[in-house]
C-alpha angles and dihedrals in degrees: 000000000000105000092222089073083078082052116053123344086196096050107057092052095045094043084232104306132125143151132270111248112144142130120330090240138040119269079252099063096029082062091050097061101038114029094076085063090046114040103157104036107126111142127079133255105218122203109210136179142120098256143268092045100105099272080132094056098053090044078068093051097046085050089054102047081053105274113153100231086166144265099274114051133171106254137225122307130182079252102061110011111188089048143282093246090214110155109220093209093073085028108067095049098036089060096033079064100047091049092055089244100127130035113254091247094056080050092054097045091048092046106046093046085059096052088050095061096042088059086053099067090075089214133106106286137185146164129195112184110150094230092069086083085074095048103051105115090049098050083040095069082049098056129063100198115353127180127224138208111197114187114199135200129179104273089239087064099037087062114034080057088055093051096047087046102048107021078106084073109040102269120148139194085256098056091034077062098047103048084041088060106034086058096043086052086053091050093043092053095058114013099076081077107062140049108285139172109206108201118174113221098233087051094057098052095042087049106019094155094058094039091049090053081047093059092042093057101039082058098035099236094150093145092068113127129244084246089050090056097045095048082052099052095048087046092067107068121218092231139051111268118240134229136186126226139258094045117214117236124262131257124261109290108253126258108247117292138166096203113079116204108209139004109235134176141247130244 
């Protein structure tokens, strides 16, 4: 098997392209507004999982309680309608690296100048990019006490989302297996020894009131505002979201830009 299936699932069948979907305003100006309520944040919320099992869905939630995900984000696809919430930022080089396209030193200088000024916002961050579960052991030696955020999903369904996502582009139900496993064995290996909120992804949309405070006060977000939780709570839909097939190809990723044009959802 290609070894970029254990990458980035999005990006073989989009030949690295997306669209621009991000923050209403630039890093600069969502720091403005924010970095005076949250003077010591400087580790990271991480959003896992293997995929197809709603981590998009809770980077939403985690944008719209206040959570910094980025300024350049992946849009919106048929696929996953309300947006990915990839952060291009941790994106580019993460699957650069995968694909065997950049030396491990140039990822770890990228990487950990990101995560510097990151740091520096003095405000709530995050990142969920599916590749990261690759890439555990090296963020790891970056990051003092991250928290994480695993969503989980029955494998039958993981997997048969995986397959109607990506059959377009010749998965199958053998190599949907084999990338769900290879990731949760990642997660599994690490994860045991930080802070991490596990939400299962037909939980949060049954009780999507009482799985949005979890995840306030795991992160300790408690100055989110009752508007913030409300606009999270409405973000995550009830159902899953449907997709036809075949799905069109994306447009052309954007060049780098601090300015985001519009907020979306996740699946």
């Amino acid at each position: 098997m290609d070894h970029r299936l254990f990458g980035g699932v999005e990006e073989i069948c989009r030949g690295r392209s997306g669209t621009f979907c991000g923050s209403r305003h630039s890093a600069e100006k969502f720091c403005q507004t924010r970095a005076t309520a949250h003077p010591s944040v400087t580790e990271p919320i991480i959003v896992v999982g293997p995929g197809r099992c709603g981590t998009s869905c809770v980077a939403g939630v985690l944008h719209h309680l206040g959570v910094f995900m980025g300024s350049r984000l992946v849009g919106a696809h048929p696929s996953n309608p309300y947006g990915h919430w990839e952060d291009y930022d941790f994106l580019e080089p993460n699957a650069a690296l995968l694909d065997r396209k950049m030396a491990t030193q140039e990822w770890e200088r990228k990487v950990l100048s990101l995560i510097e000024s990151r740091r520096q916002l003095g405000i709530p961050w995050g990142w969920k990019d599916p590749r990261t579960c690759h890439l555990l052991g090296r963020y790891l030696e970056f990051l003092d006490a991250p928290k994480f955020i695993r969503c989980v999903r029955s494998p039958r369904e993981i997997e048969a989302s995986m397959v109607r996502a990506y059959s377009h582009c010749g998965w199958t139900q053998q190599s949907a297996r084999a990338v769900r496993r290879r990731r949760e064995e990642e997660l599994d290996a690490y994860l045991p020894w930080y802070q991490t909120l596990t939400i299962d992804f037909n939980d949060l949309r049954r009780h999507r009131e009482t799985t949005v405070r979890r995840v306030i006060e795991f992160c300790g977000l408690a100055l989110a505002t009752k508007a913030q939780f409300r606009g999270a709570v409405n973000f995550v839909r009830p159902s899953a979201a449907t997709f036809p097939a075949p799905l069109p190809p994306l447009r052309q990723a954007p060049r780098r830009s601090r300015v985001g044009q519009s907020d979306s959802r996740s699946k």
